[in-house]
GUVO-666546 format. One record per atom (N, C-alpha, C): x, y, z. Coordinates in pm, whole numbers, plus 50000, padded with zeros to 5 digits. Layout:
BEGIN
XYZ
...
***
This chain:
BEGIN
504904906049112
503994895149135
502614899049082
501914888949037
500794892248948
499994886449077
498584894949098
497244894349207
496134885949094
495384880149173
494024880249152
493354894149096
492004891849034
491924902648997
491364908049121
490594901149221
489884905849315
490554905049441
491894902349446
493054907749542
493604922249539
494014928049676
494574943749688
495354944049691
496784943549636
498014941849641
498464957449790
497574966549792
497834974649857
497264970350044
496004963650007
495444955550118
496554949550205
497074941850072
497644931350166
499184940850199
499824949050151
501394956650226
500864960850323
499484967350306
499384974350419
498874958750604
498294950050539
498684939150659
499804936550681
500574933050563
501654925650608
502414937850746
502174946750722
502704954650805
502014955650970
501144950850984
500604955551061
498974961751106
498624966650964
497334976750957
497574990250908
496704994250888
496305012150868
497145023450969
496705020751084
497755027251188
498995025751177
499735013951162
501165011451172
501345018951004
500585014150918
501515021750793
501325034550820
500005043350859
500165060750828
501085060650949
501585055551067
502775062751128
504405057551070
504275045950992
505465044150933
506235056150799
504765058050778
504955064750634
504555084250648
504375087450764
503605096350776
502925104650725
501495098050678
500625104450645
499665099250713
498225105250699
497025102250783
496475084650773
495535085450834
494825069450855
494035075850737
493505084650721
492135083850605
493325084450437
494625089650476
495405087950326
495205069750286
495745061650430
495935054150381
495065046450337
493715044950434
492085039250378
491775046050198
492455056250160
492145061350082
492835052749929
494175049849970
494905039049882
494495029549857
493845023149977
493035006349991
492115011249885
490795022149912
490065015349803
490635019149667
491535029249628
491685031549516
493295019249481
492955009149543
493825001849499
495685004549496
495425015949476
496875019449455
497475028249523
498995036149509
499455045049577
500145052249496
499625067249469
499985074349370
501555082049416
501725081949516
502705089049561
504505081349562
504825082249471
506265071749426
507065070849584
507365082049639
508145079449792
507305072249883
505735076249899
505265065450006
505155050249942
504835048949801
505295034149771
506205026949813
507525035149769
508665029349836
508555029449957
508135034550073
508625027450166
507635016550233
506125018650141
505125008050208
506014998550156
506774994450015
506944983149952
508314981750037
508764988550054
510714985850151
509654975350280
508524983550363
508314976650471
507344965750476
507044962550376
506214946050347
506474938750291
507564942850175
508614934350120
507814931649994
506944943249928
506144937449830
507074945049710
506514948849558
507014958549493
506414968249490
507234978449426
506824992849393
505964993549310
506214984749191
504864982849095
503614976249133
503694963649170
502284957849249
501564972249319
502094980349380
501774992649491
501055003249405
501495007349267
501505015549194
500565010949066
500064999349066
499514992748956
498245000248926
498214999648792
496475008148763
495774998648757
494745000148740
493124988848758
493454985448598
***
């Protein structure tokens, strides 16, 4: 799915889920990893993609997208 340019494709998996808390304990890594994805837009790490994108139902690429 193609974003706005001024949409977070990472913003929004990480709501659809819940928030910041629910993803770093879904995914286990810290609250500051995951604030850290939000602003850099993306998620460099291919296994935590997959499972933010398994648990918001978004893709792996939207998750992984470069600026």
């Amino acid at each position: 799915m193609n974003y706005a340019f001024n949409e977070n494709p990472v913003r929004i998996a990480i709501d659809r889920i819940g928030g910041a808390t629910k993803a770093s304990n879904l995914i286990g890594v810290s609250n500051n990893t995951v604030n850290s994805w939000i602003n850099k837009r993306r998620i460099n790490n291919i296994d935590h993609a997959r499972k933010l994108a398994d648990a918001s139902g978004m893709s792996v690429q939207d998750l992984r997208e470069t600026k």
